[in-house]
N, C-alpha and C positions, 0 to 999 in steps of 0.2 A: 371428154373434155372437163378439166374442173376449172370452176369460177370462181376466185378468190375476192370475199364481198369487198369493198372500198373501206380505206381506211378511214378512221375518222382523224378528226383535227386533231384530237389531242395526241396520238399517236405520231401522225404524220410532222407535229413539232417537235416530239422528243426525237426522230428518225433525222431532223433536219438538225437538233443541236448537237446529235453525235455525229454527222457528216462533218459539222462546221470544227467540231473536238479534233477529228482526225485530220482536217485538213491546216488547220492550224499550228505550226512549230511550236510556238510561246508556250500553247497551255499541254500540261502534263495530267495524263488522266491520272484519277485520286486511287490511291488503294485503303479502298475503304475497310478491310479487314485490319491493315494496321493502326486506320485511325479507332477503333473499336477497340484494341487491344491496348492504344494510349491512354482510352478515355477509362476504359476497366480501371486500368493499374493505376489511376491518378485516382480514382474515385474511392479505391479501395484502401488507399494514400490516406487521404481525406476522412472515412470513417474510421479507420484505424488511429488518428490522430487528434480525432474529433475539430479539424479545419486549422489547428495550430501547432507547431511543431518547436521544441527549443533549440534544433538545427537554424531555423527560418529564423531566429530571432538572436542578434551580433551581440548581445548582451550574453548570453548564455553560448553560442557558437563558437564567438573568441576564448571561453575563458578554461582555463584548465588547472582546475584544483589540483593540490600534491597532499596523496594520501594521508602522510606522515600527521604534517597540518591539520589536519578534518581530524584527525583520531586526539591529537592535542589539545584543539579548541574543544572537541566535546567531550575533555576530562574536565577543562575548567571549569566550563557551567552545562547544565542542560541546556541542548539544542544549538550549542557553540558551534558544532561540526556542522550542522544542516544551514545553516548561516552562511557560514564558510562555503560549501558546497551551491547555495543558492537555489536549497528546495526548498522555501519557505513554506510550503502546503503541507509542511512537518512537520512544524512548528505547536500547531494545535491540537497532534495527537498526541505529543511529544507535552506537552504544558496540560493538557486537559488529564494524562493518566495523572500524572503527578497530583495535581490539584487533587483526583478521584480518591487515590491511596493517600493523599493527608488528612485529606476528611474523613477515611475510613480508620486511619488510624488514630486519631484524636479523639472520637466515637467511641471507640472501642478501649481505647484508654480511660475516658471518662468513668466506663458501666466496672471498665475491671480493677478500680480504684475503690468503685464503690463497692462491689463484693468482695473485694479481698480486703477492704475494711471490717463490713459487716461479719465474716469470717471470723477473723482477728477477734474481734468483741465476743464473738460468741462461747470461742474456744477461751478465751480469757477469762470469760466474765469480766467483763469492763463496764465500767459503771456508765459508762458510753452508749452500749448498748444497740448501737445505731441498724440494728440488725430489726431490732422493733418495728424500721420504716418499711418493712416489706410484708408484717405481719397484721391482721386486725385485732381492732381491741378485745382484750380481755383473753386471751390466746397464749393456753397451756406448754409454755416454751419445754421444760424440762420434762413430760411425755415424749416429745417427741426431738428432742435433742438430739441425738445420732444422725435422725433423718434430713434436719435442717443442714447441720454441720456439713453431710453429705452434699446435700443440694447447692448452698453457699459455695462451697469447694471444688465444685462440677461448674459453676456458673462463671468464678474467678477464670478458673482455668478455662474456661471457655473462649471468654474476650481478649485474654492473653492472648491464646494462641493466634486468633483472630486480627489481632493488633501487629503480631509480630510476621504474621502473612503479608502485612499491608507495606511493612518496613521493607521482607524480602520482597517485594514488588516493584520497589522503587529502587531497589539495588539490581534489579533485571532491567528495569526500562532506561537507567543508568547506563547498562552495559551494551546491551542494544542500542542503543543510539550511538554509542562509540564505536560497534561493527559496521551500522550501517550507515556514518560517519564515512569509514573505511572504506566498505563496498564499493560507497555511491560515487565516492571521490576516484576507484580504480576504473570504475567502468561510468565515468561520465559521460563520454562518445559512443559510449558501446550503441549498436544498432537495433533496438529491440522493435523495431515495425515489424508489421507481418507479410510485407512485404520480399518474399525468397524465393523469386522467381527467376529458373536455372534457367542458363543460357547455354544450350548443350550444341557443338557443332563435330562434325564427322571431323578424322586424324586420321592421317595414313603413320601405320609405325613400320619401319622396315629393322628388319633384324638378320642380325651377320651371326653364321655359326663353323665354325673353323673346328674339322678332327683330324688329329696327326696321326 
């Protein structure tokens, strides 16, 4: 004979709310694997989105930019496209490069003015001389003239090059902004969450095969 101990209270009321579950029409038991699998995917929503989406938001959801537009506006001025398009978070890297390569070129233009002056005087003999500001007093120029000449010429060309880096930079970030002007206006709805969860269900195929 086995003796099955007594159950306790807390047992014997969950025993008693699922009697009262099944005897009930109204309530529908919960499947709680599907609701785990809504809570996953909204959660996964949510970090993926970081809690805000520009679908969520009728400012951005209603509006649909035409490429053409986005590429025109951002020939006229820098950041005209991203405007248009309504990334404003563009905008800053989009104005800070610019800013970076004007200062890097007006810099570089300054130093390569000066050496390609001092240059000039040296090869000239110019009564100018301004090549003196880089030398200390009393300093045997015509010793070592070649070498200067050399160094001046190295330093000129140096900033140039330098200067005209900064020029073709702003003529990249010019162009770029006009593609991704382009891009951002073709693929505004595009669906980029990480959200790609297949919905795979079973198909019956039937197939006819007729030989004469």
């Amino acid at each position: 004979m086995v003796i099955t101990p007594p159950a306790s209270s807390e047992t014997s009321a969950k025993i008693e709310a699922e009697k009262a579950l099944a005897n009930d029409p109204q309530l529908k038991p919960v499947d709680t694997d599907s609701l785990i699998w809504a809570f996953k995917k909204r959660e996964k929503r949510f970090l993926a989105d970081e809690g805000w989406s520009p679908d969520d938001d009728p400012y951005f959801a209603n509006y649909n930019p035409v490429p053409a537009k986005a590429v025109w506006y951002a020939a006229l001025f820098p950041g005209g496209g991203q405007i248009y398009n309504r990334k404003y978070w563009k905008l800053p890297i989009i104005y800070g490069g610019y800013l970076g390569l004007i200062y890097g070129y007006r810099w570089n233009q300054k130093y390569y003015r000066t050496y390609a002056n001092a240059y000039r005087d040296l090869v000239l003999n110019s009564p100018n001389a301004s090549y003196l500001d880089f030398l200390p007093p009393n300093y045997n120029v015509e010793a070592r003239r070649s070498y200067l000449e050399s160094a001046f010429k190295r330093k000129r060309n140096t900033y140039r090059n330098y200067r005209d880096y900064c020029l073709v930079g702003m003529i990249g970030i010019y162009l770029v902004a006009m593609v991704d002007a382009y891009v951002d206006a073709s693929l505004y709805h595009f669906d980029v969450s990480t959200d790609l969860d297949a919905n795979n269900r079973p198909a019956l195929m039937v197939g006819c095969h007729i030989d004469f």
